[in-house]
C-alpha positions in Angstrom: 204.2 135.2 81.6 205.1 139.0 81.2 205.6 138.6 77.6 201.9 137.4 77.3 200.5 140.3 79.6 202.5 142.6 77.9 201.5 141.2 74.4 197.7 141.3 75.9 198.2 145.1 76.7 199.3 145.8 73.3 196.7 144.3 71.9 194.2 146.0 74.1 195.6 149.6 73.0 195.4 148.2 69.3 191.6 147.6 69.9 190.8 151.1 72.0 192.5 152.9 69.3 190.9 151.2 66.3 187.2 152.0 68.3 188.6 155.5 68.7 189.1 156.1 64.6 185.8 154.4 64.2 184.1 156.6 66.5 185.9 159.7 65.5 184.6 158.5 61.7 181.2 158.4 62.8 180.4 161.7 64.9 176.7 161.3 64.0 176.8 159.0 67.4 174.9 160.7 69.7 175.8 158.4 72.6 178.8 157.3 73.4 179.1 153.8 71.8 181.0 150.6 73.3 181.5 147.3 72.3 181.1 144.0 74.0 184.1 142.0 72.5 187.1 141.8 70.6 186.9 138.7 68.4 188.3 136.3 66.0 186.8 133.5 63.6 187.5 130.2 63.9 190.3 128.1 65.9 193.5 128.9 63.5 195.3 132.4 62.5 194.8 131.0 59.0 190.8 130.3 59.2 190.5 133.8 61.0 192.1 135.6 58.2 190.3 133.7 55.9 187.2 134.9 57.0 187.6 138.4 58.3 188.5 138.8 54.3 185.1 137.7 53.5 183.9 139.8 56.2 186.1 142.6 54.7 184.8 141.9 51.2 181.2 141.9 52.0 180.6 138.1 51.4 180.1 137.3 54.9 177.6 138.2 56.9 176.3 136.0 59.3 178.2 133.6 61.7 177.4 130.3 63.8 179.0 129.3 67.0 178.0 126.3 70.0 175.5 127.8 72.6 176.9 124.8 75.0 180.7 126.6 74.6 179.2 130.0 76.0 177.8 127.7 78.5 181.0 125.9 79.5 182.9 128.9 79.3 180.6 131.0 81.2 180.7 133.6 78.8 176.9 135.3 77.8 175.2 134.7 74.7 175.5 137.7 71.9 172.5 140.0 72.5 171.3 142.2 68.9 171.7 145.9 68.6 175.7 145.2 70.2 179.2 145.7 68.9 182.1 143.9 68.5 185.5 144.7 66.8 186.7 141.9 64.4 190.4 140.3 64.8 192.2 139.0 62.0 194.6 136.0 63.0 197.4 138.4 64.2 194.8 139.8 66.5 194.6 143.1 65.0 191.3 145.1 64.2 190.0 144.8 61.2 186.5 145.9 60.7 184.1 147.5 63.5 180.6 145.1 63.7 177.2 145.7 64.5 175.0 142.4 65.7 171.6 142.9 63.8 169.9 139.6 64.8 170.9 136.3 66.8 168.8 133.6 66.9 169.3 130.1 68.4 168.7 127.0 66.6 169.0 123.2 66.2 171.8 122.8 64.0 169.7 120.5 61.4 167.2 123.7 61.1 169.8 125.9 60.1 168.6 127.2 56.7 170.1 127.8 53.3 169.8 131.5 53.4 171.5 131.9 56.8 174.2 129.2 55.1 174.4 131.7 52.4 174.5 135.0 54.3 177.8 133.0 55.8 179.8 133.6 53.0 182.1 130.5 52.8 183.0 128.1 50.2 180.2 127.7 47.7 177.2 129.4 50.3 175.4 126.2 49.9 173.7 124.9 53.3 175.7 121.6 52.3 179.4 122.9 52.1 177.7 124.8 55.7 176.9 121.9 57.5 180.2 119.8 56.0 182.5 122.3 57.2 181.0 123.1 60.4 180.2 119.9 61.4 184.1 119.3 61.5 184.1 122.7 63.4 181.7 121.9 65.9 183.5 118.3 66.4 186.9 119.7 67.2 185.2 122.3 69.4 183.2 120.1 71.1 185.6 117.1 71.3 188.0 119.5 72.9 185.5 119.9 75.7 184.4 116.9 76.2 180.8 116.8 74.2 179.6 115.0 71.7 178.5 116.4 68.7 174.7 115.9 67.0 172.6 117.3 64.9 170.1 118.8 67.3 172.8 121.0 69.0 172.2 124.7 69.6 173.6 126.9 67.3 174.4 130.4 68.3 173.1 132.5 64.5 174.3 135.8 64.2 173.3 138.0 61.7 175.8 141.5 61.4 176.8 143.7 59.6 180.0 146.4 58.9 180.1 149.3 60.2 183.4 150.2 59.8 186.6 148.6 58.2 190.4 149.5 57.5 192.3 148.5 54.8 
C-alpha cells in the first residue's frame, strides 16, 4: 500500500510539473488555467500508448467513452471549454488538451466524421464501431451491463494544446 501512494504521489508531481512547463509556455493566459483530469486511453498500457501517439501525431482528435460508466463511477460528464492532461501507458504526461465540444449520443448515430476525427485504424465509422463495440463490451461486461446499440456515447471533440516529445 505505500508503494502505491507513493507511486500516486510521484505521478501527481509528474502531472503538476508537466501543467507548469505548459503554462510557463503559454504566458498569453491571462487567468490562471487548471485542468479537470489526468487521463489515459483505453484499458491496456499498450492501447494507451497507441493512441496518445495518434494524439501526438495529430491523427486523433476526437474520443468516445460509456456515459453509464461516469454514471456507475460517479464521476461527472466532460463539460467543453475544459482541460485535461493526456497519460501515455506509463502514466506520464504527454500532451496538454483542450475539450472543444462533447456531445452525447446513441452509439448507432455516431457518424462517420466523428469516426474519422478519431484517428484509429482505417477512420472508417466501420473499423469505429468494430473496435469499440469490443471496447464498450469489456467495459461494460466488467460492470455488469449489457451492451447495445442504443447506448450513450460520451463524444469528445479536442484538440492539442501542448505536447512534449
Amino acid at each position: 500500500m505505500a508503494d502505491e501512494t507513493r507511486e500516486s504521489k510521484i505521478k501527481d508531481c509528474q502531472i503538476q510539473v508537466f501543467w507548469q512547463r505548459f503554462l510557463k509556455a503559454n504566458p498569453r493566459n491571462q487567468s490562471p488555467l487548471t485542468y479537470e483530469d489526468a487521463w489515459s486511453f483505453g484499458d491496456t498500457p499498450q492501447m494507451a500508448d497507441e493512441l496518445a501517439a495518434l494524439v501526438l501525431a495529430g491523427k486523433k482528435t476526437a474520443t468516445t467513452s460509456a456515459a453509464a460508466l461516469y454514471e456507475i463511477e460517479q464521476e461527472a460528464l466532460p463539460q467543453s471549454g475544459t482541460y485535461s492532461v493526456l497519460l501515455n501507458g506509463s502514466d506520464v504526461p504527454k500532451a496538454a488538451l483542450y475539450l472543444e465540444l462533447v456531445s452525447i449520443m446513441p452509439f448507432d448515430e455516431v457518424t462517420a466524421d466523428f469516426a474519422f476525427l478519431e484517428g484509429e485504424g482505417d477512420r472508417t465509422l466501420a473499423y469505429w464501431r468494430r473496435v469499440h463495440e469490443a471496447f464498450f463490451r469489456r467495459a461494460y461486461a466488467s460492470a455488469g451491463l449489457s451492451f447495445h446499440d442504443q447506448m450513450l456515447c460520451v463524444c469528445e471533440k479536442f484538440c492539442v494544446v501542448y505536447q512534449e516529445e
